[in-house]
C-alpha positions in Angstrom: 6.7 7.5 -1.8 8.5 4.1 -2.0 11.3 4.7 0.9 8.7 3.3 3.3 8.4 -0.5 3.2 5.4 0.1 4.7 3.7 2.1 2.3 5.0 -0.3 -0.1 2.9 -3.0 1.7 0.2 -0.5 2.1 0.1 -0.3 -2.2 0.5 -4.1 -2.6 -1.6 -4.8 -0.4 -4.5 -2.2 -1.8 -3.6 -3.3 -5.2 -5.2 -7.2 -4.9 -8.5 -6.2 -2.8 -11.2 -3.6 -3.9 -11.4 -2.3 -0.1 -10.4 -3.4 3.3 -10.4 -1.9 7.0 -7.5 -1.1 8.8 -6.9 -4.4 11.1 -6.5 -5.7 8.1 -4.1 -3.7 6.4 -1.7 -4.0 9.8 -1.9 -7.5 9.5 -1.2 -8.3 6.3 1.9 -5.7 5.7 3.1 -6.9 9.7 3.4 -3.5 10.6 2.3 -1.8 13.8 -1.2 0.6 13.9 0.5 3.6 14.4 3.0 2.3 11.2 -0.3 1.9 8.9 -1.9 4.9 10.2 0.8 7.1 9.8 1.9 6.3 6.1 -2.0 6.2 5.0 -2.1 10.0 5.7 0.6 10.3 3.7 -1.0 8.0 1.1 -3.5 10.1 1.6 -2.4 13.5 1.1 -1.1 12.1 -2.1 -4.7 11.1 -3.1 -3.8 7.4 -3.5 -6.4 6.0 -1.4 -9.5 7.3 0.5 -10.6 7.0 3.9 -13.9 6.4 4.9 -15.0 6.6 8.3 -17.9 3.8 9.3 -18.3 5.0 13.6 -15.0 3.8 14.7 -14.3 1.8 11.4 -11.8 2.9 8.7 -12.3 1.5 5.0 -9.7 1.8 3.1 -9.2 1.8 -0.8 -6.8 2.5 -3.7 -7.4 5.9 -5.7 -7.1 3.5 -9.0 -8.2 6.9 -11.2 -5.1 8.6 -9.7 -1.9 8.9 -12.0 0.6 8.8 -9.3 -1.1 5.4 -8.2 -0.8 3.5 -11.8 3.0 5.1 -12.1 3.8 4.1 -8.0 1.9 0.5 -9.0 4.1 -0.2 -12.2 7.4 0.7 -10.2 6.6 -1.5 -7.4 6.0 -4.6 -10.1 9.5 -3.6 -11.6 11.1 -3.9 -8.5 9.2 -7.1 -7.4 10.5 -8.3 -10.6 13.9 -7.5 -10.2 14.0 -8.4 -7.0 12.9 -11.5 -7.8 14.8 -12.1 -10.7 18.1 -11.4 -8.4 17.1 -13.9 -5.4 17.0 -16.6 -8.3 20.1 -15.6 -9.4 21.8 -16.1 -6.0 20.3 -18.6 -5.0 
C-alpha cells in the first residue's frame, strides 16, 4: 500500500480534510488524473476511502472506521517522522 508515493499523497492528503473532489486531490499530491484515479481504486478496493459519484463529480473521503486505514495512517507519521528527523540530521 505505501510503494506508491501517490497513494501516500492520496492518504495524507485525506487524512487533514473530511472530503474533497478529485481536482483537488491531483493538485494537491501533484500527480497526474490518471495517477489519482488509478491508485484510488486501489484505495478503494482496500476500503480506505469511498467514492461517491455527484453527475460527473467524484467526492472523495477516508474510510476512518477501517483498520487498515488507522495502521497505513500511523506508518505514514513514522516515516514522516523519520524522515524528518534524518533531513535535520544532514542538514
Amino acid at each position: 500500500m505505501l510503494a506508491s508515493t501517490c497513494r501516500q499523497k492520496i492518504l495524507e492528503t485525506l487524512a487533514r480534510v473530511e472530503q474533497t473532489h478529485m481536482m483537488e486531490l491531483v493538485r494537491k499530491t501533484n500527480s497526474t488524473h490518471r495517477q489519482v484515479n488509478r491508485n484510488l481504486g486501489i484505495l478503494e478496493e482496500e476500503d480506505m476511502v469511498t467514492v461517491k459519484h455527484y453527475g460527473r463529480v467524484k467526492i472523495i473521503q477516508l474510510n476512518r472506521e477501517s483498520e487498515k486505514t488507522h495502521v497505513l495512517l500511523k506508518a505514514l507519521n513514522i516515516l514522516t517522522r523519520t524522515s524528518q528527523t534524518s533531513k535535520d540530521r544532514c542538514s
